[in-house]
N, C-alpha and C positions, 0 to 999 in steps of 0.2 A: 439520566443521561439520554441525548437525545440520539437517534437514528442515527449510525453511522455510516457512510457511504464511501468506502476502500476501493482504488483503482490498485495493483497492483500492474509494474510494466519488468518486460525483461526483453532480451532481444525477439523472439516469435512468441512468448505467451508462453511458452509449454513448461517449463520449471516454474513458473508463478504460477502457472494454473493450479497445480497438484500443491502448490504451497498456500492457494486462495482456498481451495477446499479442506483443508488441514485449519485454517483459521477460523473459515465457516462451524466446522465442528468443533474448532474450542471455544468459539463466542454462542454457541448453544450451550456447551456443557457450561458455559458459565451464567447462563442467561442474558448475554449482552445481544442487545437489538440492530446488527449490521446488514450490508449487504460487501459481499469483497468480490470483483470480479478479477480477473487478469487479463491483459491484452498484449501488443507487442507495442513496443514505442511509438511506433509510425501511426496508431490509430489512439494516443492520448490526447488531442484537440477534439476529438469527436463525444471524448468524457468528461472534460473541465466541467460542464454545466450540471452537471448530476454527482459530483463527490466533493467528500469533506477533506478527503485525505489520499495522496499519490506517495504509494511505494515503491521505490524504484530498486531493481537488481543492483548487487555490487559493483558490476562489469561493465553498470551504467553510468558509474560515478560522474564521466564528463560531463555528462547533461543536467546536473542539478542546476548548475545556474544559469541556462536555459530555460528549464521547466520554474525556477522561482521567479522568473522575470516574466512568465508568462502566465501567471498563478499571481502576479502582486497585485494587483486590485480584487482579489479572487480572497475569498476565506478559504485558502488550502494549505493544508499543512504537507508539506512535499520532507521524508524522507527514506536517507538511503536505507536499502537493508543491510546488514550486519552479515559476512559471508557464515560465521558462526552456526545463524539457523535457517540460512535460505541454504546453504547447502546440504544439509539434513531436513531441509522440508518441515520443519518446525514448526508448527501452528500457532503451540504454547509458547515461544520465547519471543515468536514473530508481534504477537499480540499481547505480551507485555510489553515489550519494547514499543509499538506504536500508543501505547496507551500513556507509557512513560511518558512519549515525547508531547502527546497532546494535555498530559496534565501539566505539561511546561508553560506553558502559556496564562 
């Protein structure tokens, strides 16, 4: 598998932050080769060009089909998180469920 590159967004960045570093360390302990940053929504155009993959907070749901429509010539796979493990800060559930979705394809 090749490098991963995770944008996580939520309204300011700071619950995804603490949920990008929870991922970090379960794609180490699993040996998967990512990078997961977080940001807040208003700075995701400034990261299209460097990610494979855009998570977005529950709370952001409105904007999925904005961000797919701005991602469609784009190889990004854009989804939402599940309130389940973003509100438990879940690394491990976070990053099954993005791996799920990208072995959909």
């Amino acid at each position: 598998m090749k490098k991963l590159n995770i944008l996580l967004i939520c309204g300011s960045g700071a619950s995804s932050g603490f949920l990008a570093a929870n991922i970090r360390k379960e794609a180490a302990r699993r040996e998967l080769d990512c990078t997961v940053v977080a940001r807040s929504e208003a700075e995701v155009e400034s990261y299209l060009q460097e990610i494979d993959c855009l998570m977005v907070g529950p709370h952001l749901k409105y904007l999925i089909p904005e961000l797919e429509e701005k991602v469609a010539t784009m190889n990004i796979k854009v989804i939402l998180m599940e309130k389940s493990y973003y509100s438990l800060l879940d690394g491990g559930m976070a990053l099954d469920h993005l791996l799920a979705e990208l072995n959909k394809d």
